[in-house]
N, CA, C and O atoms as CSV, one atom per row, in Angstrom:
chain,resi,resn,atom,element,x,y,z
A,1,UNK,N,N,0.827,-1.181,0.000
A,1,UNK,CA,C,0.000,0.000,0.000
A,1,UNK,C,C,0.873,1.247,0.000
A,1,UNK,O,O,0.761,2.024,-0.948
A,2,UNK,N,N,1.689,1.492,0.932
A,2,UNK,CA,C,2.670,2.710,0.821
A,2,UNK,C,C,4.130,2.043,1.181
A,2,UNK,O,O,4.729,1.217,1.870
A,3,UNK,N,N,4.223,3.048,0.176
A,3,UNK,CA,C,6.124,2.638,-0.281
A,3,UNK,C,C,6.913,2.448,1.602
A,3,UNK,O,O,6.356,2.983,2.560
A,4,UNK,N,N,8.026,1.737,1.733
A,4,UNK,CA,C,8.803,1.481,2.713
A,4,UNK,C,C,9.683,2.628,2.360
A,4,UNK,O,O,10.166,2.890,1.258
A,5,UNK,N,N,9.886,3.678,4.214
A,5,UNK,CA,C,10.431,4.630,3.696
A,5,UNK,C,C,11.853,4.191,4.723
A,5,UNK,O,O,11.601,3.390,5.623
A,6,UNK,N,N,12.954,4.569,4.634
A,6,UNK,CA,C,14.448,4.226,5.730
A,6,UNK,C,C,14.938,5.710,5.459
A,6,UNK,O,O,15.027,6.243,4.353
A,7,UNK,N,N,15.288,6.363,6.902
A,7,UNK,CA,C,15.373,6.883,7.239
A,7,UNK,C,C,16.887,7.136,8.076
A,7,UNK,O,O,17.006,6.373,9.034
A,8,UNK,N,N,18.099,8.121,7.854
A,8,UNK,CA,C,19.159,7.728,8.395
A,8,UNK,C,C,19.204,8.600,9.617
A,8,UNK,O,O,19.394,9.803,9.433
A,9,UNK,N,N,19.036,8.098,10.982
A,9,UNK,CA,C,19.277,9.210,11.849
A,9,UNK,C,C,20.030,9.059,12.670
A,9,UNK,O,O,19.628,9.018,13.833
A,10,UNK,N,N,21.160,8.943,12.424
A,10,UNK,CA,C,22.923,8.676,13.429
A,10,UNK,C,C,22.564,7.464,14.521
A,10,UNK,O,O,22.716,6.266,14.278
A,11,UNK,N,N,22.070,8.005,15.743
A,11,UNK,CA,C,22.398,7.493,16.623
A,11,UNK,C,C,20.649,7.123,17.633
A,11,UNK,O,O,20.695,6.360,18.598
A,12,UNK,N,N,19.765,7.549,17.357
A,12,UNK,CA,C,18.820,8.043,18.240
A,12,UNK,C,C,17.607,7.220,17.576
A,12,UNK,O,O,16.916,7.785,16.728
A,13,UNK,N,N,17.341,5.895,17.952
A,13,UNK,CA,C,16.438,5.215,17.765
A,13,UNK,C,C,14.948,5.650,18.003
A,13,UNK,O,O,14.039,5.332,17.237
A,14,UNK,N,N,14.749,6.562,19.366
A,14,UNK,CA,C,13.644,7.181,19.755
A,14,UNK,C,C,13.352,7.843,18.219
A,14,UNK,O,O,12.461,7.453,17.465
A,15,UNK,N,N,14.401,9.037,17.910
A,15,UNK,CA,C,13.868,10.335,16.908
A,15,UNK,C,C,13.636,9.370,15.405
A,15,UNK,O,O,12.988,9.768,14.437
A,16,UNK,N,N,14.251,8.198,15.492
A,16,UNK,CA,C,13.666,7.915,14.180
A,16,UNK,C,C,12.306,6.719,13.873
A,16,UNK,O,O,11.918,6.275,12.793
A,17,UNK,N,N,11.759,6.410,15.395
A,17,UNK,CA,C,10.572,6.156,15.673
A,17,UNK,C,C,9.485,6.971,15.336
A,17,UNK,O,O,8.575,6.783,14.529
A,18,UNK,N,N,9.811,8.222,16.340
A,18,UNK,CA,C,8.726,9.449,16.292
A,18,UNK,C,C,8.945,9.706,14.640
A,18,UNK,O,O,7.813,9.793,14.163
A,19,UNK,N,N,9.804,9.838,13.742
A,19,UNK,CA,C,10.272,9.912,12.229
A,19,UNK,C,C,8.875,9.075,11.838
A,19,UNK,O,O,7.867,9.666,11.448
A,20,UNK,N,N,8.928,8.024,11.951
A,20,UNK,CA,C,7.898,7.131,11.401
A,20,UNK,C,C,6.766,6.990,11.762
A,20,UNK,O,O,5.834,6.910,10.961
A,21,UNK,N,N,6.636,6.937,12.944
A,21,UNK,CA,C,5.251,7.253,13.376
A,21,UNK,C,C,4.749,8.634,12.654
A,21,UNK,O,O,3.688,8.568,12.035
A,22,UNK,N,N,5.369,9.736,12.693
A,22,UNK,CA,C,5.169,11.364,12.103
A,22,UNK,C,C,4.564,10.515,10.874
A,22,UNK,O,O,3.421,10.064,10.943
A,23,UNK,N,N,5.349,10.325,9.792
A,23,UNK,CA,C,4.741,10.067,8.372
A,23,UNK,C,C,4.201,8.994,8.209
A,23,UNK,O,O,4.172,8.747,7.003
A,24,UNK,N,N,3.669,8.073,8.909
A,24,UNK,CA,C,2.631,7.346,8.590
A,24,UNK,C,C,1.296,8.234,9.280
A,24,UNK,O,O,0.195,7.877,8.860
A,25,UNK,N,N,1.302,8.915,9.898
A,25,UNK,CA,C,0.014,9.545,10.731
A,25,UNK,C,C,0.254,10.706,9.197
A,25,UNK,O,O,-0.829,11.127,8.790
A,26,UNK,N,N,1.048,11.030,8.676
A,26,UNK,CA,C,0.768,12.206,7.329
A,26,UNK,C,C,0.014,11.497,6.242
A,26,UNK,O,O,-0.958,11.919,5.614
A,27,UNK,N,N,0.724,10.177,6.115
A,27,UNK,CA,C,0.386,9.461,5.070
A,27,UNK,C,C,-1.313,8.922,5.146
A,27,UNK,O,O,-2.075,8.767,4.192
A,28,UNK,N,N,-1.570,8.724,6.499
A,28,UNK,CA,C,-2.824,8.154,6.526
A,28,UNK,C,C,-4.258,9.353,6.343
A,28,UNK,O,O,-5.343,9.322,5.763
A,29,UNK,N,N,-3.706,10.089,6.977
A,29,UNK,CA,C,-4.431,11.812,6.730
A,29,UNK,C,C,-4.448,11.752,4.943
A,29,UNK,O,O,-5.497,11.828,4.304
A,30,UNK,N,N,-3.259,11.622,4.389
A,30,UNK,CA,C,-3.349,12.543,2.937
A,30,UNK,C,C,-4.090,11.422,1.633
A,30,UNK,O,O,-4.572,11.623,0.517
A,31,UNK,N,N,-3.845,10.125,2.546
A,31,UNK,CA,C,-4.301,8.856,1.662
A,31,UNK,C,C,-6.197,9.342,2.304
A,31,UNK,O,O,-7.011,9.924,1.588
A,32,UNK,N,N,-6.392,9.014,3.375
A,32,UNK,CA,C,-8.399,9.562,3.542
A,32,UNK,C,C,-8.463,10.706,2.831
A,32,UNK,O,O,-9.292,10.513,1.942
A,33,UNK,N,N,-7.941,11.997,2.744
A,33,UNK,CA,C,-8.310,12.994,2.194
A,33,UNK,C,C,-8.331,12.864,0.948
A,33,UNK,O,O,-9.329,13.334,0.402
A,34,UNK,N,N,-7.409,12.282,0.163
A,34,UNK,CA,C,-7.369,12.003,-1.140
A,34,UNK,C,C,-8.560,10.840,-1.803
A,34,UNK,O,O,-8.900,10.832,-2.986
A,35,UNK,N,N,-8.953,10.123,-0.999
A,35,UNK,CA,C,-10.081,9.230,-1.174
A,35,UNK,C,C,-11.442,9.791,-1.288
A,35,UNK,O,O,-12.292,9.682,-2.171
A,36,UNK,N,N,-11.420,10.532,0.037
A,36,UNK,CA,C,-12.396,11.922,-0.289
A,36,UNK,C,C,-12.850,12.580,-1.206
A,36,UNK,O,O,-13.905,12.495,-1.835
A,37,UNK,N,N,-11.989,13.262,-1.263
A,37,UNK,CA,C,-12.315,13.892,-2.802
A,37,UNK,C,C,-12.216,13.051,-3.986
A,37,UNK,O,O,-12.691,13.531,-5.015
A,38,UNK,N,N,-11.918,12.387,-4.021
A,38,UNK,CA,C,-11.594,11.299,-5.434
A,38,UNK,C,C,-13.154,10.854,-5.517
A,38,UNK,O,O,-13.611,11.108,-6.631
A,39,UNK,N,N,-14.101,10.251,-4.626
A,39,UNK,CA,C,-14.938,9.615,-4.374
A,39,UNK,C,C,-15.975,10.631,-3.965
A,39,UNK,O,O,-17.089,10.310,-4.379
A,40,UNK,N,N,-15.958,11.600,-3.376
A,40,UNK,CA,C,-16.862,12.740,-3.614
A,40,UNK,C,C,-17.832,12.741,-1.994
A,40,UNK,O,O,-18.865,13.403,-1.888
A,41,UNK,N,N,-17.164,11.727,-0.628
A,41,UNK,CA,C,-17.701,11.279,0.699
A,41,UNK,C,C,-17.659,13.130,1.424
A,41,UNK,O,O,-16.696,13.600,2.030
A,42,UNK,N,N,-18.661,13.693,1.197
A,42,UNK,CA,C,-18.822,15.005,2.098
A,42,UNK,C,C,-20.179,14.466,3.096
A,42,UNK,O,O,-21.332,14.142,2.809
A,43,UNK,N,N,-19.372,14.555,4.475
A,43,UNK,CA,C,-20.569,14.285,5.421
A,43,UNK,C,C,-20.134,14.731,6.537
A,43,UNK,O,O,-19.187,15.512,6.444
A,44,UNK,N,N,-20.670,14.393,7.995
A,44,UNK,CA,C,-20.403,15.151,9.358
A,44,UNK,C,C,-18.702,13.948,9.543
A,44,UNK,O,O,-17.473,13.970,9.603
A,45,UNK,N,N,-20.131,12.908,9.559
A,45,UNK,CA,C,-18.420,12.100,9.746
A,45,UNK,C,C,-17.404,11.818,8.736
A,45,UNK,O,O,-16.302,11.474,9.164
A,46,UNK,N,N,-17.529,11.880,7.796
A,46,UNK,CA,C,-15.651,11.977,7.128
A,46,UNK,C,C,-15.029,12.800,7.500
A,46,UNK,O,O,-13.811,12.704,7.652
A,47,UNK,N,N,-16.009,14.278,7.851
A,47,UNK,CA,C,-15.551,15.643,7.804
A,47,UNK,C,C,-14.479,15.424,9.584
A,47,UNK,O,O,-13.309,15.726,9.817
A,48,UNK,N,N,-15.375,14.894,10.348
A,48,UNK,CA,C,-14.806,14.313,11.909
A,48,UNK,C,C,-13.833,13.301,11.554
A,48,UNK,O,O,-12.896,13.218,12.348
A,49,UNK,N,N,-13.814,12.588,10.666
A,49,UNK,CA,C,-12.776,11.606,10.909
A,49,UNK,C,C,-11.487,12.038,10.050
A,49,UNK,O,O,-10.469,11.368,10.226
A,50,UNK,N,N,-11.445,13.170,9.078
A,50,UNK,CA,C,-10.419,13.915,8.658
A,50,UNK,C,C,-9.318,14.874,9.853
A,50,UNK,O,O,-8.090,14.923,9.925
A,51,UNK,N,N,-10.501,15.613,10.755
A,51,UNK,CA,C,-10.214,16.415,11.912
A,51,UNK,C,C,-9.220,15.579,12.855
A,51,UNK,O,O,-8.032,15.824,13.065
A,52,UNK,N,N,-10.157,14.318,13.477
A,52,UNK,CA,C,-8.894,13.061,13.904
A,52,UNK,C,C,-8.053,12.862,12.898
A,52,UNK,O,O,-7.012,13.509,13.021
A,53,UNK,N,N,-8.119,12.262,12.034
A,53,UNK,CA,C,-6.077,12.020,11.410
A,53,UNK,C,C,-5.581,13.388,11.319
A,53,UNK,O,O,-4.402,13.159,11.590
A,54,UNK,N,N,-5.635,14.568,11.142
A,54,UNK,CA,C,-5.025,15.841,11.141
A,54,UNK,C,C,-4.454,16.077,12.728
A,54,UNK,O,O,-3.291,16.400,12.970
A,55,UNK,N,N,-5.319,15.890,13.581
A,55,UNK,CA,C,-4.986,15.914,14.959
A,55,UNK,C,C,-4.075,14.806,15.757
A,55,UNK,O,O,-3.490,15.031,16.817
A,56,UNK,N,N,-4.069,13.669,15.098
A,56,UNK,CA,C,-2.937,12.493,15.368
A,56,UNK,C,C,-1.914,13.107,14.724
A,56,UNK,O,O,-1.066,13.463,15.542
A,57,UNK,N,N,-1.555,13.456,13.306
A,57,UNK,CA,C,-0.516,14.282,12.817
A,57,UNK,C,C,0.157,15.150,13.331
A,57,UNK,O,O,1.368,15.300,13.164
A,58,UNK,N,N,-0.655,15.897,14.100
A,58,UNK,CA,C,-0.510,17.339,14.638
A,58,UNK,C,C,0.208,16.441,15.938
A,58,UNK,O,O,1.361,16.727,16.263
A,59,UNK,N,N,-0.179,15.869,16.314
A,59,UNK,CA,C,0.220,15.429,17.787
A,59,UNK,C,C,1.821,14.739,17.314
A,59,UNK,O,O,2.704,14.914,18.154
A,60,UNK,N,N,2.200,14.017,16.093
A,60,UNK,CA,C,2.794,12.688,16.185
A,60,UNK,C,C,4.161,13.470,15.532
A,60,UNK,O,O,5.187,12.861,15.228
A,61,UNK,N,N,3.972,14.948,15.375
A,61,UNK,CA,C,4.792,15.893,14.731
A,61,UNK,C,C,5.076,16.498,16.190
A,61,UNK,O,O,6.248,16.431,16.559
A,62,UNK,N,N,4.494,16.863,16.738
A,62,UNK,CA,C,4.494,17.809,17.792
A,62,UNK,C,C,5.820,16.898,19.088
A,62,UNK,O,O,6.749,17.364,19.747
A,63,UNK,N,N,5.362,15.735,18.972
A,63,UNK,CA,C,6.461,15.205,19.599
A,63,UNK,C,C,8.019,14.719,19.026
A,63,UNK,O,O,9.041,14.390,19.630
A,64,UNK,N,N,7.747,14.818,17.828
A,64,UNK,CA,C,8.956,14.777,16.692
A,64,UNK,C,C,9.648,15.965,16.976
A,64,UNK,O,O,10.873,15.996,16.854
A,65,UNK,N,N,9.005,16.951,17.343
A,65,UNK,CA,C,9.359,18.348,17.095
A,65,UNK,C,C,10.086,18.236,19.217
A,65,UNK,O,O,11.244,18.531,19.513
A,66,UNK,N,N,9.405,17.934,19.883
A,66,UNK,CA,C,9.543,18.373,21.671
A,66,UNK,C,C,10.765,17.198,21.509
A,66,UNK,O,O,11.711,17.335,22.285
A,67,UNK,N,N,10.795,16.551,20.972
A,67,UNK,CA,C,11.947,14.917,21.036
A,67,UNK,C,C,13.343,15.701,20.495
A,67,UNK,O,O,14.361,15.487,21.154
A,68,UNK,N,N,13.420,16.441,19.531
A,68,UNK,CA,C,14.390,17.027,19.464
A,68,UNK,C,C,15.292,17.991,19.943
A,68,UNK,O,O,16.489,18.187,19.734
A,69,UNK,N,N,14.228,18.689,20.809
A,69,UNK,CA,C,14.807,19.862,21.635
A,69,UNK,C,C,15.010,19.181,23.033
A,69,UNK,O,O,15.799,19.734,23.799
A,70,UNK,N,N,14.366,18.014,23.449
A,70,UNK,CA,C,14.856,17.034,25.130
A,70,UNK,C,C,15.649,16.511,24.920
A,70,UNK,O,O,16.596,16.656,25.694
A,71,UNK,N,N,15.803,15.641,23.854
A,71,UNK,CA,C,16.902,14.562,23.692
A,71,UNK,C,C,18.186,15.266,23.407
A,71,UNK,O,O,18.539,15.859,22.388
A,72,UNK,N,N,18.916,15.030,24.744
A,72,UNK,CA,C,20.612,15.241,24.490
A,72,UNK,C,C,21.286,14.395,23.660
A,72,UNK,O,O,22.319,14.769,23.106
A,73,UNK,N,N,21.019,13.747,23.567
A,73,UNK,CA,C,21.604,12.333,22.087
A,73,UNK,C,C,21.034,13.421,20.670
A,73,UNK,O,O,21.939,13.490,19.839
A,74,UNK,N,N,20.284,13.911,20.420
A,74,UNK,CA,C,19.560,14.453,19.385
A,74,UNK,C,C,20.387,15.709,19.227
A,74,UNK,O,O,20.936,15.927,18.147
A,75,UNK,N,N,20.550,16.840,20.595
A,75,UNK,CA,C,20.937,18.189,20.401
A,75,UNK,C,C,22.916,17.977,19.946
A,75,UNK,O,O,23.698,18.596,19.223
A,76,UNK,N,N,22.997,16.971,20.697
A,76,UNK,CA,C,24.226,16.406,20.611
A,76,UNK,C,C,25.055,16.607,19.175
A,76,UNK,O,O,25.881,17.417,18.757
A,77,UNK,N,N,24.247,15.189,18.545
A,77,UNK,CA,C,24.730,14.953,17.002
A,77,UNK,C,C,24.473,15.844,15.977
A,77,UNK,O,O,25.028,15.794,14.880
A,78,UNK,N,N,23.307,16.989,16.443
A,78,UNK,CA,C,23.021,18.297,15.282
A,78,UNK,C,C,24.020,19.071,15.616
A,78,UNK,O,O,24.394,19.678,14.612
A,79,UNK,N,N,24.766,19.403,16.742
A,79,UNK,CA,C,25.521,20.438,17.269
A,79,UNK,C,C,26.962,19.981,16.464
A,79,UNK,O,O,27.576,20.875,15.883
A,80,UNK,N,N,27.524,18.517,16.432
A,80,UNK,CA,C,28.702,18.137,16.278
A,80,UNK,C,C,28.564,18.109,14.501
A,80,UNK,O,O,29.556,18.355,13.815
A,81,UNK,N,N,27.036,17.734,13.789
A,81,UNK,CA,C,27.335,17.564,12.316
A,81,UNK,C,C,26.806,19.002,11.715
A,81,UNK,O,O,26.566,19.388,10.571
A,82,UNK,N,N,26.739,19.574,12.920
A,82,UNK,CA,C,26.011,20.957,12.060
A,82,UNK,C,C,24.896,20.515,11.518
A,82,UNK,O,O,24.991,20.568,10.291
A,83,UNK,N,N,23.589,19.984,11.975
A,83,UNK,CA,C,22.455,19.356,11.208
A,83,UNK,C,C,21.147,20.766,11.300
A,83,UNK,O,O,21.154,21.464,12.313
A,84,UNK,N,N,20.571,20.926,10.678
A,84,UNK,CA,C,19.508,21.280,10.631
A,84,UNK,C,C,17.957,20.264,11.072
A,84,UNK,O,O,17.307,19.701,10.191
A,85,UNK,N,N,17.668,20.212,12.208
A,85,UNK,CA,C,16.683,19.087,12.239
A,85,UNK,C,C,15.245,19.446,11.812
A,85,UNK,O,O,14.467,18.628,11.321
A,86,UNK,N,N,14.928,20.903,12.071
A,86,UNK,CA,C,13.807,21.379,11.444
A,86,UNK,C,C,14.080,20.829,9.772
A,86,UNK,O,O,13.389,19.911,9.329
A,87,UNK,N,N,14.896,21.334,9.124
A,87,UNK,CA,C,14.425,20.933,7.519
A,87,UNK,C,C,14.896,19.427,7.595
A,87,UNK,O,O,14.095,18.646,7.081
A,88,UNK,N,N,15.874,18.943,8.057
A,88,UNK,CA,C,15.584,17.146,7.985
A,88,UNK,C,C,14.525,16.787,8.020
A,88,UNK,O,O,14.141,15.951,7.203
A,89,UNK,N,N,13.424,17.463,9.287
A,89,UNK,CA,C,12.190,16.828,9.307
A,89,UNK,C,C,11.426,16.932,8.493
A,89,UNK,O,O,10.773,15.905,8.304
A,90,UNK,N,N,11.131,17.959,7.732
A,90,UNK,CA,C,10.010,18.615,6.861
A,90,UNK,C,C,10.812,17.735,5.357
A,90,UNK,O,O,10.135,16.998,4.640
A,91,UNK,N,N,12.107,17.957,5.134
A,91,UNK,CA,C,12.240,17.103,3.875
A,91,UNK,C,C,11.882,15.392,4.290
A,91,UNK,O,O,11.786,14.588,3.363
A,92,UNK,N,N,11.738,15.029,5.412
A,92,UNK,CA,C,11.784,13.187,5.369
A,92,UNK,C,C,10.506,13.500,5.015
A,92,UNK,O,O,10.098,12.916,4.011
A,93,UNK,N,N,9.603,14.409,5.662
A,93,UNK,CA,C,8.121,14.252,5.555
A,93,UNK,C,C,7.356,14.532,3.912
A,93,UNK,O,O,6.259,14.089,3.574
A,94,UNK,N,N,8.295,15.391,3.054
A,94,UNK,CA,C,7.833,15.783,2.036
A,94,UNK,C,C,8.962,14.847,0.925
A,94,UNK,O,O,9.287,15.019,-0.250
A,95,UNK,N,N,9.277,13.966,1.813
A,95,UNK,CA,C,10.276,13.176,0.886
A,95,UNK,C,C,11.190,13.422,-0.037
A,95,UNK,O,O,11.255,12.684,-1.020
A,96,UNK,N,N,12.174,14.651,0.140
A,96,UNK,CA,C,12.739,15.405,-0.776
A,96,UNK,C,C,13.940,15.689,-0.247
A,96,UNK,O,O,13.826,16.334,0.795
A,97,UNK,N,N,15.560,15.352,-0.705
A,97,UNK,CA,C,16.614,15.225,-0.520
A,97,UNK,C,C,16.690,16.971,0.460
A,97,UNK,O,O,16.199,18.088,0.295
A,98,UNK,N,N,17.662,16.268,1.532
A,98,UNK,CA,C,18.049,17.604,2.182
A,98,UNK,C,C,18.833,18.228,1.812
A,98,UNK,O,O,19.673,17.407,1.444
A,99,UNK,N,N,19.380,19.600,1.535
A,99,UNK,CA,C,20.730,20.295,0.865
A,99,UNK,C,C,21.844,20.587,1.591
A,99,UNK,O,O,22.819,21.102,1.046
């Protein structure tokens, strides 16, 4: 159903959990929404059950996002490779090589 994505993140098994958990909670949001409209389902509940996967997203990012700024293993290896973890994250999520 959706492509197997691998993900390289040094050292920190946690951040590349929350990594995956993040984009499968995107993927499952953008796969219902896209079904949606493809299929033409406007009602109370799709409209509610869109709101939940946006809000699991929101949540499954939100700790992707708090995991990076707690985890000393995380602040660690961005500090020593010079990493950007904000655009690491947003490119794993939009699947698009980092620069």
């Amino acid at each position: 159903m959706h492509a197997q994505h691998s993900f390289k993140t040094a050292i920190c098994t946690d951040y590349e959990n929350l990594l995956f958990a993040c984009q499968g909670a995107l993927e499952n949001w953008n796969a219902r929404r896209e079904e949606i409209i493809t299929h033409g389902f406007a009602s109370k509940q799709t409209a509610d059950e869109l709101v939940h996967l946006a809000a699991a997203y929101a949540r499954a990012y939100s700790h992707l996002e708090s995991h990076k700024e707690r985890c000393e293993l995380c602040r660690f290896v961005s500090k020593i490779g010079g990493r950007n973890y904000p655009s690491i994250s947003v490119a794993a999520l939009e699947k698009k090589p980092v620069a």
